[in-house]
ZABARO-483052 format. One line per field, with one value per atom (N, C-alpha, C): x, y, z; residue in three letters; residue number from 1; atom name. Coordinates in Angstrom, 1 decimal, decimal comma. Layout:
<pts>
east	c(X;...)
north	c(Y;...)
up	c(Z;...)
code	c(ALA;...)
pos	c(NUM;...)
site	c(CA;...)
</pts>
This chain:
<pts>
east	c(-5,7;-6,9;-8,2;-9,3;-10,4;-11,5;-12,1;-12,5;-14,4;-15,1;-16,6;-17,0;-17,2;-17,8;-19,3;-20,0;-21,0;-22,1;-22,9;-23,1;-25,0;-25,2;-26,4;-26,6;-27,2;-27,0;-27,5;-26,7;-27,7;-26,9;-27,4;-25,9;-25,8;-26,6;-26,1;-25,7;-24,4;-24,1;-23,4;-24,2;-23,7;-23,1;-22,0;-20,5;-20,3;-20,2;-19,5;-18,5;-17,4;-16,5;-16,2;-16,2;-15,9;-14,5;-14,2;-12,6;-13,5;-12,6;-13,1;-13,3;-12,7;-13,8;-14,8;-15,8;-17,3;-17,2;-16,6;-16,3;-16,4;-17,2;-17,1;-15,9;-15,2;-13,6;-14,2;-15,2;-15,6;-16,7;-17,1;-18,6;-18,4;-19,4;-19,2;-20,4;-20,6;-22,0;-21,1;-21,5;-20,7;-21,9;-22,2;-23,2;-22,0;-22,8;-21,5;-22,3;-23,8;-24,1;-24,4;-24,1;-24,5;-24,1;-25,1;-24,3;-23,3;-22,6;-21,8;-20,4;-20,5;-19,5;-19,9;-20,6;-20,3;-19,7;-19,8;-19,2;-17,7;-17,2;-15,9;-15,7;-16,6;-16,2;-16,2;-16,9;-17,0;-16,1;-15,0;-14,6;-12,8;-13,3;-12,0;-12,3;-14,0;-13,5;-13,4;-14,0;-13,4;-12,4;-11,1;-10,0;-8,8;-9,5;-9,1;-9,0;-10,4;-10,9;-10,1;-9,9;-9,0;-10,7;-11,7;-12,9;-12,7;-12,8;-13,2;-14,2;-15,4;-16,8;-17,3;-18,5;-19,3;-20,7;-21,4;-22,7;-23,5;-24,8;-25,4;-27,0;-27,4;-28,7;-29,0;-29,9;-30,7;-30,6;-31,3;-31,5;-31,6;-31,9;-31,8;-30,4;-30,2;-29,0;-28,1;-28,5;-27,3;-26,7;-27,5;-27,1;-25,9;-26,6;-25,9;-24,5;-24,0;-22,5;-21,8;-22,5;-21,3;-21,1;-22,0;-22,0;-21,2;-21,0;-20,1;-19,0;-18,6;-17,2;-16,6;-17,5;-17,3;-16,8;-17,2;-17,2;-15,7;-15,6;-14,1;-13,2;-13,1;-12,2;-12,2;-13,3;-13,0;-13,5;-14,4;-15,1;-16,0;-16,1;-17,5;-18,8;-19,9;-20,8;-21,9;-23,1;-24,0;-25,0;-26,2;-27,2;-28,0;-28,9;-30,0;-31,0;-32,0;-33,3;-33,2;-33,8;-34,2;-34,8;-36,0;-36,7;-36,4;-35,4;-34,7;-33,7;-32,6;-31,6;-32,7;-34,1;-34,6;-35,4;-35,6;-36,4;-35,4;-34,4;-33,4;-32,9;-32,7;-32,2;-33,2;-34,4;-35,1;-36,5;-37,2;-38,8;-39,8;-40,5;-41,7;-42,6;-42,7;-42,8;-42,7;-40,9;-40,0;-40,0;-40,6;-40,7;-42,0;-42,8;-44,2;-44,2;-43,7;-43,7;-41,8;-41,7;-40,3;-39,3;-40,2;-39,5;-39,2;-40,2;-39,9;-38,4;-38,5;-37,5;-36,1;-35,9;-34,8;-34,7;-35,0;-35,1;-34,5;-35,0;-34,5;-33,3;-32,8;-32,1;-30,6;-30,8;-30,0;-29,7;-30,5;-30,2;-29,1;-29,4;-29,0;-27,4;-27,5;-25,8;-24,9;-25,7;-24,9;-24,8;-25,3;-24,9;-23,8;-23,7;-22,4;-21,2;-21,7;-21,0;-19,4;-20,8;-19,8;-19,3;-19,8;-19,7;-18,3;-18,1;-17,1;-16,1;-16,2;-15,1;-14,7;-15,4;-15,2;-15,4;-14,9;-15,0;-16,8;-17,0;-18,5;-18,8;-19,7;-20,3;-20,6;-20,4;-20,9;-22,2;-22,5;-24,1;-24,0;-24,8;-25,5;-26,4;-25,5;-27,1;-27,8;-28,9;-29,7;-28,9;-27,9;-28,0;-26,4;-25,6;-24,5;-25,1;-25,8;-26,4;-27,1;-27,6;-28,4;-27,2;-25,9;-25,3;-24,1;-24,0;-23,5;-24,4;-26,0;-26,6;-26,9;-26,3;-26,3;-24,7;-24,2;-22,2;-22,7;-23,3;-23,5;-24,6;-25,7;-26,0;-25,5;-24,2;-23,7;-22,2;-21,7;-21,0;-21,4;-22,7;-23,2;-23,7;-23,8;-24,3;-23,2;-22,1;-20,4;-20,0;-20,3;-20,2;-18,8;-18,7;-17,5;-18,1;-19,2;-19,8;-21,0;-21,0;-21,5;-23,1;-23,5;-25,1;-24,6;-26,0;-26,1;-25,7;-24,6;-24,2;-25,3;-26,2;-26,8;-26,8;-26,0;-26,0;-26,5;-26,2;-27,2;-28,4;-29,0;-30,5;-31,4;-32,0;-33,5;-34,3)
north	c(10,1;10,4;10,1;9,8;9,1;10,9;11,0;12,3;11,8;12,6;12,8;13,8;14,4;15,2;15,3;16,2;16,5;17,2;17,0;18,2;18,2;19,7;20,0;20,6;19,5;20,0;21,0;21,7;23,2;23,7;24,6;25,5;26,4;26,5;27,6;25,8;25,4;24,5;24,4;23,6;23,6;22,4;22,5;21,7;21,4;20,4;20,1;19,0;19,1;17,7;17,2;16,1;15,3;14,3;14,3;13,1;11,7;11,0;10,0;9,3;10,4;10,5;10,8;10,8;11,5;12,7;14,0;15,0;16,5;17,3;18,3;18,7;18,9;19,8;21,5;21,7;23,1;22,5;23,9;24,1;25,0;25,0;26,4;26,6;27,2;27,2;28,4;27,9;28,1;28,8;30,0;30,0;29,7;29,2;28,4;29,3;29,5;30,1;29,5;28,4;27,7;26,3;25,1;24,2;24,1;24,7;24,5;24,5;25,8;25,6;25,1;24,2;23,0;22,0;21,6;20,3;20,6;22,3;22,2;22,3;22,5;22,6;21,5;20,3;19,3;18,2;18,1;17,4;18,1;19,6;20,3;20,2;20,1;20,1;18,8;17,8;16,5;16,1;16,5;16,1;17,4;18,6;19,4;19,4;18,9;18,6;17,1;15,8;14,6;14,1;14,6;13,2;12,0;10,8;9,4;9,1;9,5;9,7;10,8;10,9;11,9;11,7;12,3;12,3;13,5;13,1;14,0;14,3;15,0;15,3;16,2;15,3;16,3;15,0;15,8;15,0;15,4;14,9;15,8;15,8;16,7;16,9;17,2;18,2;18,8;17,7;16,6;15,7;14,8;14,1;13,8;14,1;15,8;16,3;15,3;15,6;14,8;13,9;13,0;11,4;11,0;12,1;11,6;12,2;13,5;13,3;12,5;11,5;11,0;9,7;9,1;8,2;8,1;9,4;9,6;9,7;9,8;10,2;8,7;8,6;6,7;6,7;7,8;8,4;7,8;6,8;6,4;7,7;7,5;8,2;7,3;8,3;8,4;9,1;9,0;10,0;9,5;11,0;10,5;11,5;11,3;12,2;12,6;14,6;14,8;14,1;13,4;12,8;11,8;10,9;10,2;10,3;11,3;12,0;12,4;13,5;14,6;13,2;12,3;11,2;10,9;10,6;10,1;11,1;12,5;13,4;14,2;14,5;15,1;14,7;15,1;15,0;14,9;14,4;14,9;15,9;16,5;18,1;18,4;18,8;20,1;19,4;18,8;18,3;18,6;19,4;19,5;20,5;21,6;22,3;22,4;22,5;23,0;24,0;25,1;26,0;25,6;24,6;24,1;23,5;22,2;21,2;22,2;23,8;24,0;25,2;25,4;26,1;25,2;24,1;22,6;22,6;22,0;21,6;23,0;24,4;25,2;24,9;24,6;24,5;23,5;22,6;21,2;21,6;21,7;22,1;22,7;23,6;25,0;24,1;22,8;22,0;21,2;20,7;20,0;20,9;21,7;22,8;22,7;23,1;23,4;22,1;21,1;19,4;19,3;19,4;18,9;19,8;21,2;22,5;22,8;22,7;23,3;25,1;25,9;27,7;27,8;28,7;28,8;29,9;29,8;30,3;32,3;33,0;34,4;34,7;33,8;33,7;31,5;31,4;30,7;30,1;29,7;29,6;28,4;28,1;26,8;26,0;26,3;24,9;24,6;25,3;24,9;24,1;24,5;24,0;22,6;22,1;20,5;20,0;20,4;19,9;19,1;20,0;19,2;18,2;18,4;17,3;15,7;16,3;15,0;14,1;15,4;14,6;13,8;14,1;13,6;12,4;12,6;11,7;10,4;10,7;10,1;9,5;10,2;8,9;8,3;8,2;7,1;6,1;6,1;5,0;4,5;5,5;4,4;3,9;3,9;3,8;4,3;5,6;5,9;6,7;7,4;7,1;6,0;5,7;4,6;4,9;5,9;6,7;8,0;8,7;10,1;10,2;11,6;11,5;12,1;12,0;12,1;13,6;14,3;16,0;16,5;16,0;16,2;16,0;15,2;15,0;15,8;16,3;17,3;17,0)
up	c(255,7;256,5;255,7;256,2;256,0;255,9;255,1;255,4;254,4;254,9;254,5;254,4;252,8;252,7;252,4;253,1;252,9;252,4;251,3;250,3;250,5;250,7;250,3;249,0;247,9;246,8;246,1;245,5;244,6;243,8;243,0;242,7;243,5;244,7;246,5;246,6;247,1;247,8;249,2;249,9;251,6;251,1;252,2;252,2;253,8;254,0;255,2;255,7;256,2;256,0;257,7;257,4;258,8;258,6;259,9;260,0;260,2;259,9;260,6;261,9;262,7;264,4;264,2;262,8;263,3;263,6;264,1;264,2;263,0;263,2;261,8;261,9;261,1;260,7;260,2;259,1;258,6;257,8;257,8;257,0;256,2;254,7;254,1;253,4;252,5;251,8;250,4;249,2;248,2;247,0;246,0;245,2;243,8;243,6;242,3;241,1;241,1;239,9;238,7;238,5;237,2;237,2;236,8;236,2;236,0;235,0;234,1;235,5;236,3;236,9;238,2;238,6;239,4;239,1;237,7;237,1;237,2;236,9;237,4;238,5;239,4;241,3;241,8;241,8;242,2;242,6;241,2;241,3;242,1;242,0;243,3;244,1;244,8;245,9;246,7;246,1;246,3;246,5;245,6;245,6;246,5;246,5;247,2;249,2;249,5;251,0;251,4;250,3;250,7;251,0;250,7;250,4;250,2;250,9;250,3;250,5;251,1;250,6;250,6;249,9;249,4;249,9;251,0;251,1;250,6;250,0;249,3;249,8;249,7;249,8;248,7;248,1;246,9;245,7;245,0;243,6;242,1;241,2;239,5;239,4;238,0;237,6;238,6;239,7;240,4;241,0;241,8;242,3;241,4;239,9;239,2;238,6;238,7;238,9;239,7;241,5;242,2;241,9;241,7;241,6;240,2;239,5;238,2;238,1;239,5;239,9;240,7;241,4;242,3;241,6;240,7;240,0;238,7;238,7;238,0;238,9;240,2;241,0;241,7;241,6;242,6;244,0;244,0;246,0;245,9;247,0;247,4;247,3;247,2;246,6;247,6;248,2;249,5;248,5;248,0;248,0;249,1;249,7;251,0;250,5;251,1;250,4;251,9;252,1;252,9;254,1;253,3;254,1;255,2;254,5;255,1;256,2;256,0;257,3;258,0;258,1;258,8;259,3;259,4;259,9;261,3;260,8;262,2;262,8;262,7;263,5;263,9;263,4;264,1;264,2;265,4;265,6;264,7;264,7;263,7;263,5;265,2;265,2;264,7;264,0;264,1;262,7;261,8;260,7;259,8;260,3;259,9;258,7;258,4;257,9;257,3;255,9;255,9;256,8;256,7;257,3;259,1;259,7;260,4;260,9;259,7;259,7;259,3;258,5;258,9;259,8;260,3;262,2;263,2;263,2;263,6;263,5;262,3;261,6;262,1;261,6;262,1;264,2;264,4;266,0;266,4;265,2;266,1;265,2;263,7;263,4;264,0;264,9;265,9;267,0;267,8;268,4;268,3;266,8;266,1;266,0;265,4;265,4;266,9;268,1;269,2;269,8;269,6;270,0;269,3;268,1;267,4;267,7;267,8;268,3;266,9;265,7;264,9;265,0;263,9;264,5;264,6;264,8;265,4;264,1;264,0;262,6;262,9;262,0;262,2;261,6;260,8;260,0;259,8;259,6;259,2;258,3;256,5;255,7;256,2;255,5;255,6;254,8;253,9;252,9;254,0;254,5;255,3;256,5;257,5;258,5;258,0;256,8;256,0;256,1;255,5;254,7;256,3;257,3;258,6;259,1;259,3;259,3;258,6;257,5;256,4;256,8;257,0;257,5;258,6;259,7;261,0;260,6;259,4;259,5;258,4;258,1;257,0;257,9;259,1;259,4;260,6;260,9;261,9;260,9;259,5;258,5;258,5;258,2;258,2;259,6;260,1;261,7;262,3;261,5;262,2;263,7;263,8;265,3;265,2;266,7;267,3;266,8;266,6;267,3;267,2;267,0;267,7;268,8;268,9;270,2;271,2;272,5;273,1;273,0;273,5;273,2;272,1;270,9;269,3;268,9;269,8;269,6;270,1;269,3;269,6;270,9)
code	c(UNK;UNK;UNK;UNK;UNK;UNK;UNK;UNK;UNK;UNK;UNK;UNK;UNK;UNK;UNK;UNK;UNK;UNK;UNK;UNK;UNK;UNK;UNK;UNK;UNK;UNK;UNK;UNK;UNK;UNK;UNK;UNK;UNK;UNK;UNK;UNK;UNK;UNK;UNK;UNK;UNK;UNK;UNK;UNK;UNK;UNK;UNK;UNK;UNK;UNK;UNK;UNK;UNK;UNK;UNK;UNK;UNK;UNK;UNK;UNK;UNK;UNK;UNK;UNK;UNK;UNK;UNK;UNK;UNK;UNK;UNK;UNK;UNK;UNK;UNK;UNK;UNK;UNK;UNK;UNK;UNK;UNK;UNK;UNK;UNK;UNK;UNK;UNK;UNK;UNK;UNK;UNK;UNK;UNK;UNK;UNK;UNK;UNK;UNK;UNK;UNK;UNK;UNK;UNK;UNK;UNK;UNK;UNK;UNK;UNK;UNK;UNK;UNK;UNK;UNK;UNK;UNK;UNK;UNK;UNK;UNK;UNK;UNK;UNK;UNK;UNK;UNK;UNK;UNK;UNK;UNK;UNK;UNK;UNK;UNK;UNK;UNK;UNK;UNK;UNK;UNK;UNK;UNK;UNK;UNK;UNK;UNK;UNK;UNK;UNK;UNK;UNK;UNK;UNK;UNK;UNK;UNK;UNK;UNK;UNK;UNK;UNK;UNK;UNK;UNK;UNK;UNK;UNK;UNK;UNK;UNK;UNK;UNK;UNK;UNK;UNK;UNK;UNK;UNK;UNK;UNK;UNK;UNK;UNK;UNK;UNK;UNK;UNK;UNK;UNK;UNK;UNK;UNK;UNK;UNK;UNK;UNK;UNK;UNK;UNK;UNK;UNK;UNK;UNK;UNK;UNK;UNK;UNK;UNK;UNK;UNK;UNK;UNK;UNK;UNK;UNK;UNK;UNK;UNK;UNK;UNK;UNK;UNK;UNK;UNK;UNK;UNK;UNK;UNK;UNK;UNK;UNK;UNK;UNK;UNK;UNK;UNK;UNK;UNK;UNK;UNK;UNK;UNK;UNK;UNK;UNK;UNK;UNK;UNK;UNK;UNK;UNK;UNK;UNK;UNK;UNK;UNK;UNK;UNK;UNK;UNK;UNK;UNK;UNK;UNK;UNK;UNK;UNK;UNK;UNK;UNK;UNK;UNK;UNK;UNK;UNK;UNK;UNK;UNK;UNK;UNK;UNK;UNK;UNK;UNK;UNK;UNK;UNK;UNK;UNK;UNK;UNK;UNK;UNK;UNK;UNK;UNK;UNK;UNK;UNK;UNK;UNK;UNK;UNK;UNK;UNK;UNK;UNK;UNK;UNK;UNK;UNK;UNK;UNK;UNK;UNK;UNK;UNK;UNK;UNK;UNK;UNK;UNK;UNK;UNK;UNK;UNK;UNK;UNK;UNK;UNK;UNK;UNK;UNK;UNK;UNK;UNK;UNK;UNK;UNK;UNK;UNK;UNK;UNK;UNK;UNK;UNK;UNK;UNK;UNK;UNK;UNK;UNK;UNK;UNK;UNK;UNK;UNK;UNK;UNK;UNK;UNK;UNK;UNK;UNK;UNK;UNK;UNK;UNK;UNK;UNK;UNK;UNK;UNK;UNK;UNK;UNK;UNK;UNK;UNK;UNK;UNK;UNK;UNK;UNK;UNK;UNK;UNK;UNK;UNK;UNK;UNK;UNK;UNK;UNK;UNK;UNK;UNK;UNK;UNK;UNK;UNK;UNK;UNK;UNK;UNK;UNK;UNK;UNK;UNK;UNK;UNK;UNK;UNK;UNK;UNK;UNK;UNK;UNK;UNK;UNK;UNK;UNK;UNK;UNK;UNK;UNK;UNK;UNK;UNK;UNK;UNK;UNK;UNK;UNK;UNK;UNK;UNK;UNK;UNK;UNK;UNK;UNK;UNK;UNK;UNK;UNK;UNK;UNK;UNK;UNK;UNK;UNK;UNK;UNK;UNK;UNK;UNK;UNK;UNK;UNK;UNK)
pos	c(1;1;1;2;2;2;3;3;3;4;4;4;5;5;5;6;6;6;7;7;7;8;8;8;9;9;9;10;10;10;11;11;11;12;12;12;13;13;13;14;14;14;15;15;15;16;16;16;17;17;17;18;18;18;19;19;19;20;20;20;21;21;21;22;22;22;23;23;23;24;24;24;25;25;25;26;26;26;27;27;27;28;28;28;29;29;29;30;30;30;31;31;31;32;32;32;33;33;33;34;34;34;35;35;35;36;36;36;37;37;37;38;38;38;39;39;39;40;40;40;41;41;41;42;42;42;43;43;43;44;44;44;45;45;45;46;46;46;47;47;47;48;48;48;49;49;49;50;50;50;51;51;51;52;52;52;53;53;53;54;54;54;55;55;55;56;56;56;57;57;57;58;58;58;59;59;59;60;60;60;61;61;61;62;62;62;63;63;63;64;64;64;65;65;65;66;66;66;67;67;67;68;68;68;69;69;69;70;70;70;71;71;71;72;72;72;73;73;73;74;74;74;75;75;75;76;76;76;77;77;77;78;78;78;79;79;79;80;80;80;81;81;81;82;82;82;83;83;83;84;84;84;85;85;85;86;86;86;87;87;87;88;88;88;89;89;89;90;90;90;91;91;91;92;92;92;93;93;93;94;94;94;95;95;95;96;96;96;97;97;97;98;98;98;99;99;99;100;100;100;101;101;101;102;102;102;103;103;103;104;104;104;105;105;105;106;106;106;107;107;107;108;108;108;109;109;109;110;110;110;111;111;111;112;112;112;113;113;113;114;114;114;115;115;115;116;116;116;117;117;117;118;118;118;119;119;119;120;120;120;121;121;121;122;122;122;123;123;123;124;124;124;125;125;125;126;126;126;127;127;127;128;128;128;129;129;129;130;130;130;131;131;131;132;132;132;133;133;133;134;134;134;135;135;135;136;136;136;137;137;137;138;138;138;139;139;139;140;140;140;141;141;141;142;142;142;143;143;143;144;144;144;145;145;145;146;146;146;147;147;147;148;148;148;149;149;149;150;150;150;151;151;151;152;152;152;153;153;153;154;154;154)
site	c(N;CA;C;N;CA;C;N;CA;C;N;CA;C;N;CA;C;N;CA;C;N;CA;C;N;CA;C;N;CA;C;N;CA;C;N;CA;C;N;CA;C;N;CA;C;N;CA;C;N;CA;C;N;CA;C;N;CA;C;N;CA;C;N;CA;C;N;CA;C;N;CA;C;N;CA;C;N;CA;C;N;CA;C;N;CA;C;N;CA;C;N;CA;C;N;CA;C;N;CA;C;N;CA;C;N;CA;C;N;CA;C;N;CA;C;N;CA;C;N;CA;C;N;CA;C;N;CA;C;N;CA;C;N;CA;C;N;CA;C;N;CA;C;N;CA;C;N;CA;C;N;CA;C;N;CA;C;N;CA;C;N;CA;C;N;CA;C;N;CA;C;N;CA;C;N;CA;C;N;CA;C;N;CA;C;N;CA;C;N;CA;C;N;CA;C;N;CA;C;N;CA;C;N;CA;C;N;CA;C;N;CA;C;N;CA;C;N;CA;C;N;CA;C;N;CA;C;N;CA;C;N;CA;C;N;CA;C;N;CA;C;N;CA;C;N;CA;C;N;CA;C;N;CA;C;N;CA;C;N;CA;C;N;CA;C;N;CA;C;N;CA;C;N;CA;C;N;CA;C;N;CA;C;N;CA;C;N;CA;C;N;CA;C;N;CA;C;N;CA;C;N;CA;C;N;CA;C;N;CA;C;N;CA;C;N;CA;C;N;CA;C;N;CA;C;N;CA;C;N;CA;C;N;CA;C;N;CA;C;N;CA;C;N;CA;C;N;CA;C;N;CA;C;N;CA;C;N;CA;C;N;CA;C;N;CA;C;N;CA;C;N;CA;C;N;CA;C;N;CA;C;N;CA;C;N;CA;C;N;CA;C;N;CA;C;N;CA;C;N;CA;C;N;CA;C;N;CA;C;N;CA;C;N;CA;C;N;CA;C;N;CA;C;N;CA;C;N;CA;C;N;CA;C;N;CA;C;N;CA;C;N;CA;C;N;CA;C;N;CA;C;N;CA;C;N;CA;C;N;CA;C;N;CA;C;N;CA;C;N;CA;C;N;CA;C;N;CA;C;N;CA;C;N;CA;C;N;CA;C;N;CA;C;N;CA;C;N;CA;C;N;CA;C;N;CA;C;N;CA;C;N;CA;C;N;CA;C;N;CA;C;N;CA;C;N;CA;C;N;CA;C;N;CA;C;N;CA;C)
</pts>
C-alpha cells in the first residue's frame, strides 16, 4: 500500500496519514519533548505507519530529523512552507492573521476529517488539524486526488 504521511513539524508533532485514494486513514498530534527523541521517533514512525512519502511543513532542525530519516529509510521527502499549502486551501481572508489561518484551517480538517470517514476527533490540536491539511495538500501534488474535493474548500 502506498501511504502519505503528514507532519506538522515541532517537537508537539501533528501527524496525519493518507492511502492512496487521497483519503485520511488517522490523525494524531504527539509532544515528543526534545530533539533528541524525535530523531528516535521519526524514523518509527515512518516505518511503523508503511510511509512512502513524507510531507512536511515546517523548517530548521526539526524539519531536518524527518528529512534525514527519510533519507535513510529511502521515503520520498515533501517539505512545504505554511505559506504555500495555506495559499491553495484557503482564502486570503481566513489567512490575515495566524490565529485566523488556524480557525480555518481546524474547520476545514473536521471537514476531511468526515469526508474521508476517518473517527471524528474528541479535541482537536492545531498542529493535528495543519498536519491533515498538508496530507490533503500533499496528495493532490501527487495526484493521487484529481483537486480539492469541492466539499473541502472554504
Amino acid at each position: 500500500m502506498t501511504a502519505l504521511l503528514a507532519v506538522d513539524v515541532g517537537v508537539r508533532t501533528g501527524l496525519a496519514l493518507y492511502g492512496d485514494d487521497g483519503r485520511l486513514r488517522w490523525y494524531r498530534s504527539h509532544n515528543l519533548g526534545s530533539i533528541a527523541r524525535l530523531r528516535r521517533a521519526a524514523p518509527a514512525f515512518i516505518t511503523e505507519y508503511g510511509a512512502t512519502v513524507v510531507v512536511a511543513e515546517g523548517g530548521g532542525s526539526v524539519a531536518d530529523v524527518w528529512e534525514a530519516a527519510c533519507d535513510r529509510l529511502g521515503v520520498d521527502y515533501i517539505r512545504v512552507s505554511a505559506e504555500r499549502w495555506r495559499a491553495e486551501l484557503l482564502l486570503a481572508r481566513d489567512q490575515r492573521t495566524g490565529e485566523d489561518a488556524k480557525r480555518t484551517a481546524d474547520a476545514i480538517a473536521r471537514r476531511v476529517i468526515e469526508w474521508s470517514g476517518a473517527p471524528r476527533p474528541t479535541s482537536l490540536r492545531h498542529d493535528a488539524a495543519e498536519a491533515i491539511l498538508v496530507g490533503l495538500w500533499g496528495v493532490v501534488q501527487l495526484g493521487w486526488l484529481p483537486a480539492i474535493p469541492r466539499e473541502l474548500r472554504p
